[in-house]
N, C-alpha and C positions, 0 to 999 in steps of 0.2 A: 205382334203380340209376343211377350216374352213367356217362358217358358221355365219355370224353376224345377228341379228333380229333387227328392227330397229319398233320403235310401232308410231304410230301418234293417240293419244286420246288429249279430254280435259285437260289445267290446272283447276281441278274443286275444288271448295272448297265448304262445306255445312254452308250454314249460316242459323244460327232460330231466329226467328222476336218474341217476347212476346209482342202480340199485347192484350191479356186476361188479364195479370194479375196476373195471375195464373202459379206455377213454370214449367220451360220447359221439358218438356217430351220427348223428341227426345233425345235420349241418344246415342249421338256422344260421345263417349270414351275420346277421347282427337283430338285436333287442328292437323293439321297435318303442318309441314313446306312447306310453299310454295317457289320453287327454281324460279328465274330467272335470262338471262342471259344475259353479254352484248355482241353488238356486233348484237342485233335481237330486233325486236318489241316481248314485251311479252303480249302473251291475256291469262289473266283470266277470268276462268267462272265460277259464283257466281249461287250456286245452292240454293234458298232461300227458308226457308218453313213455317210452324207455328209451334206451339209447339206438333199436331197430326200428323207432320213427312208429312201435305201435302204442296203442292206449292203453293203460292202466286198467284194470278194473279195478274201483274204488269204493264198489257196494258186496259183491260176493263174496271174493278172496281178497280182500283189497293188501297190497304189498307195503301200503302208505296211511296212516290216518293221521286225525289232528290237525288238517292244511290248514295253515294260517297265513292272512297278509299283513305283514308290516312296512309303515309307511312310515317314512323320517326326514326331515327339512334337512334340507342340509349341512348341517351340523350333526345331524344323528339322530336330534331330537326326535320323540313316537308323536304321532297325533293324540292328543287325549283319547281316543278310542280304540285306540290300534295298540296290539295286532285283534285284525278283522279275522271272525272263522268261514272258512271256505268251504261250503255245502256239494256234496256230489249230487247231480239232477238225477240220478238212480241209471237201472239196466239199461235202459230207452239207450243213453247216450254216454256208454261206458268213456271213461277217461276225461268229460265234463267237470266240471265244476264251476259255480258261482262263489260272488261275494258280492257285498252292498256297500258304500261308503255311503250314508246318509248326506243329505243335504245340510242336516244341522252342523254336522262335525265338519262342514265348510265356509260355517259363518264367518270367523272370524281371519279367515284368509284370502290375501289380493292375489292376482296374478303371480304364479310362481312355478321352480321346480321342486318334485321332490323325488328323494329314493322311495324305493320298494323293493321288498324280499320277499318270497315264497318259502316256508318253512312246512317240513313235517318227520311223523315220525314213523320209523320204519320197523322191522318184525322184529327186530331188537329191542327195540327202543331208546334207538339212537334217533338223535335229530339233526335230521338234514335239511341241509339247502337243497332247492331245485331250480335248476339253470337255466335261463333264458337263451343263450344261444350253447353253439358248439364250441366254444373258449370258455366255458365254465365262469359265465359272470353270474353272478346268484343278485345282481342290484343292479336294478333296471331303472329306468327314468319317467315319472309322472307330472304332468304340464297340471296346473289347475288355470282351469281360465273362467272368469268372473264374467265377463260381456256377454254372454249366449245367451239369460235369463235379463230381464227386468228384476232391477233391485231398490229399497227402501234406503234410501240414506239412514244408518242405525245415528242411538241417540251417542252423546258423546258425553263422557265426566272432566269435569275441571276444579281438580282439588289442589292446586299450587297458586298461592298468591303470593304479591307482591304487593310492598307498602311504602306510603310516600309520607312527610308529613307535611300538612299545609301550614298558614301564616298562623293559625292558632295554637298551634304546633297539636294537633290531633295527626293521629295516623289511617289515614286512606287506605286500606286495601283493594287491591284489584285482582281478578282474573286477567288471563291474557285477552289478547287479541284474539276476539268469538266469528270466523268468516259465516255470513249468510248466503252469498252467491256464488254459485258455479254454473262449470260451463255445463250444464244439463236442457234435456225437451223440455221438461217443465219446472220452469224459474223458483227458486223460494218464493216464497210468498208471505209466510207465517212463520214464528220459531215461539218455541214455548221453553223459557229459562225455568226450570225445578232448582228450589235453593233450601237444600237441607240444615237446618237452625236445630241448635242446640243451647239452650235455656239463653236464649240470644237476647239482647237489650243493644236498642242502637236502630240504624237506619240502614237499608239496604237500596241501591238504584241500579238501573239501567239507566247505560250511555252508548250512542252510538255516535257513527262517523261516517261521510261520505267519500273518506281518502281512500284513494285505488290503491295504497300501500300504504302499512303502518310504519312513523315514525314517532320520534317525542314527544311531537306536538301536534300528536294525531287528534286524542283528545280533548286537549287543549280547550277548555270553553263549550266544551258537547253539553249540547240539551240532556238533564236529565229525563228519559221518556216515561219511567214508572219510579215510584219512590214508594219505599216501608217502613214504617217506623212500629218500633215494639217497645212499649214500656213496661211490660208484663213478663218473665219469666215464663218462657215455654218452651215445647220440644215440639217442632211441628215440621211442617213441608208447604213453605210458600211458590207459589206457581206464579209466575208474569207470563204474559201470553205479549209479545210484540210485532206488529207488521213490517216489514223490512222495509218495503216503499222505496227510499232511494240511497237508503242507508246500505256501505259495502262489508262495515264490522261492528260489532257491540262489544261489547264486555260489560262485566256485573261488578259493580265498587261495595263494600260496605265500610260502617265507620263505628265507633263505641260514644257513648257521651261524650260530650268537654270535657279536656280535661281539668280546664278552670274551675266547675263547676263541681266535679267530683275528684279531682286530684288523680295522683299517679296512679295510673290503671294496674291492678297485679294481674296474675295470669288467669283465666279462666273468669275474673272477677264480675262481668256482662255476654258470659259463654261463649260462644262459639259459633260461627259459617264453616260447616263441613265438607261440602262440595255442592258444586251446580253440575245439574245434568241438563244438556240442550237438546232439545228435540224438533226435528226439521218436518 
């Protein structure tokens, strides 16, 4: 029988405050990486001291308020929410502190590193750094890792086309190259193309392909799977709903009248395809 252990402690990290003046003595070896993940609310807790290795008090006389986290990609950039404020848990656990980095504020990012600063302000009102180890590095190292949680493939937008013209000399527009399959537990199955129109007149199709990789002539001759045609001036949101089956890529084409039929197209003249959003 196997045997898994599973622990539940603090994310803790030790921050020193050089409130004296004088070089920090708390000889923290080195910063430790702090992991968070998405998919979960992360709490850290910010274990704060002086430079005699004791705790803060952060509720009664407090030496420090205003503790904030900032977090920054590596380039510098903040997280859209950042800087996070860092709560003292009261008397119980002098020199404590939390903070939350939401799940939501980790949507939009893969596997990565990032910085982190501890910032506050002190009986002056000055604002200080506070140091993660004893060499006064005030910017320490946060992992985000994505795999811990079950995650929803998000939807994706496809607002860049490209045009071709065929033997009638009409202009084809395309989306790229739309992948339906990866390597995942549970295989695509279904994809649903949302195709934003704007006072649109013309036809719209799905094409797919069974080539393990796209080239020229990937398309080439593809069954159209759904077609729409609009001879009506409207602003609307058409949905095709496709089963992938054995198909490896799709993309979405549309086209304007003949131009035989109505002559040299001006701009805006049968509106507009705004983007497609794909939803897996």
């Amino acid at each position: 029988m196997q045997k898994v252990q599973s622990y539940l402690y603090p994310n803790r990290v030790i921050l020193i405050a050089d409130l004296a003046g004088f070089n920090v003595e708390n000889t923290v070896v080195y910063a430790k990486t702090v992991k968070i993940y998405k998919g979960v609310d992360n709490v850290i807790q910010f274990d704060i001291q002086n430079a005699d290795q004791k705790r803060l008090d952060l509720v009664t006389t407090p030496l420090i308020s205003n503790i904030a986290l900032n977090v920054m990609d590596a380039s510098g950039n903040k997280l859209p929410n950042s800087p996070y404020t860092v709560t003292p848990i009261g008397t119980t656990l002098p020199g404590i502190a939390t903070v939350k980095i939401p799940s939501a504020d980790l949507v939009n990012f893969n596997d990565q590193y990032l910085k982190y600063s501890v910032t506050a302000t002190d009986t002056n009102s000055n604002n200080i750094p506070l140091y993660n180890d004893s060499r006064f590095s005030a910017v320490g190292t946060m992992e985000i890792v994505e795999s811990a949680v079950p995650v929803v493939r998000p939807s994706v937008t496809y607002d860049q086309f490209v045009g071709e013209i065929n033997f009638m000399g009409n202009v084809i527009n395309h989306s790229s190259a739309i992948p339906c399959k990866f390597y995942e537990a549970t295989p695509t199955t279904t994809m649903t193309f949302t195709i934003h129109l704007t006072n649109f007149i013309g036809q719209v199709y799905l094409e797919g392909t069974e080539d393990m990789t796209i080239a020229l002539s990937s398309f080439t001759n593809s069954p159209q799977l759904q077609t729409f045609s609009s001879t009506v001036a409207t602003t609307t949101t058409l949905t095709f709903t496709g089963t992938v089956g054995t198909y490896n890529y799709f993309r979405v084409s549309w086209l304007y009248p003949d131009t035989w039929q109505f002559g040299a197209q001006t701009t805006n003249q049968f509106g507009s395809v705004d983007k497609i959003v794909v939803s897996y």
